[in-house]
N, C-alpha and C positions, 0 to 999 in steps of 0.2 A: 599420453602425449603431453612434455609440458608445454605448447599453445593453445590448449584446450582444457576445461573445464571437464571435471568427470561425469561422464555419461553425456557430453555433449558430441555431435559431430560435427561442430563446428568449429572454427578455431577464435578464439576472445577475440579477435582484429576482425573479424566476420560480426560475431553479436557486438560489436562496438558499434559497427556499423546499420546493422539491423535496429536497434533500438533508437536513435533516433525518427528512424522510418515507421516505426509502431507509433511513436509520438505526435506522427502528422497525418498519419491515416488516421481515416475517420473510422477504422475496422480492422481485426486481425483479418478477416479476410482480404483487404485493399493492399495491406502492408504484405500478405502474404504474395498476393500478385505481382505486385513492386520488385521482392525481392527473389522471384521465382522459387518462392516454397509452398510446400503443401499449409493447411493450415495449424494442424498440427505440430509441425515444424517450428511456425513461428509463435504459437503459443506456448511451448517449451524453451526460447529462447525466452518473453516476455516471462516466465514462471523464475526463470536462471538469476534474472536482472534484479527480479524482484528481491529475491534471494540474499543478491548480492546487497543490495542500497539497505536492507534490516538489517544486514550483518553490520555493515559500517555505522548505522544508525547510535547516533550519541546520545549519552540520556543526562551527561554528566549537566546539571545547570538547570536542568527542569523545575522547575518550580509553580507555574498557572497552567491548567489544562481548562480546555473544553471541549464540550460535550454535545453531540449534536446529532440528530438526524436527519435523512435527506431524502427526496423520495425520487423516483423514474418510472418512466415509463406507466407515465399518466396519472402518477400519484398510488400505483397499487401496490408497490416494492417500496419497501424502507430500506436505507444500512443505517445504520451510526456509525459517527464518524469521533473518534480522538483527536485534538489535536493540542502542540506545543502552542500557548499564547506569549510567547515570551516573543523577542528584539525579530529573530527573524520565523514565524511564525511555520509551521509546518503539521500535516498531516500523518499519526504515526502509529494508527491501526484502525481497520474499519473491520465491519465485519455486518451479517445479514440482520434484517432485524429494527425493531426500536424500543422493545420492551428490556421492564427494568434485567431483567436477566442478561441481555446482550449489554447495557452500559453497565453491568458489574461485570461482566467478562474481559469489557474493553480496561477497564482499571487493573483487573488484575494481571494485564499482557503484561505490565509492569514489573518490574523485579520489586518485591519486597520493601528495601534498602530504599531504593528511588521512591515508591509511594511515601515512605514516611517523610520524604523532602518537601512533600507537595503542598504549597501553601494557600494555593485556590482554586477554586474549579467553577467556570459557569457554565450554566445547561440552559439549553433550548430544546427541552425536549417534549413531547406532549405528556399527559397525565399517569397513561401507561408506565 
């Protein structure tokens, strides 16, 4: 169908609308309730979106990254987190984790081309 995304059964003007309401639920479960889906339902819309915003995701100009981890749910979960430090600052890949392993994974989400552009990097990371 072209109003719909492949494999989705929703129509885009639907997950248009959906993903704001993920945004303001405190839960895929809450959002799910909202918008009368299962949860499943609406975690494959949130998975779709995600999809979408990497795809468009600009790298052209990249130049300062940092490097960080973050903890939840009481301190006993890490991610790290990438982010753009440049003019308007942004998040642009996290992933589980805070060892050196997971911050060399996050660099190399990079294309090649783009790392060699990178002129600085600051870390807050622990010792690991």
């Amino acid at each position: 169908m072209p109003w719909a995304e492949k494999g989705s059964r929703f129509t885009a003007l639907f997950e248009r609308l959906a993903v704001p309401v993920l945004l303001v639920a405190r839960s895929i479960q809450r959002a799910a309730g909202w918008l009368r889906l299962d949860w499943d339902a609406v975690q494959r819309i949130m998975e779709r979106a995600v999809e979408r915003g990497l795809a468009r995701q600009e790298l052209e100009g990249l130049r300062h990254l940092g490097l960080d981890e973050k903890s939840f749910r009481r301190g006993q979960n890490y991610v790290s987190v990438l982010t753009d430090l440049g003019p308007e600052p942004r998040v642009l890949e996290v992933c589980e984790g805070r060892r050196r392993e997971e911050a060399a994974e996050l660099i190399r989400t990079l294309p090649e081309a783009q790392r060699e552009k990178i002129e600085a990097v600051a870390l807050d990371m622990s010792a690991g």
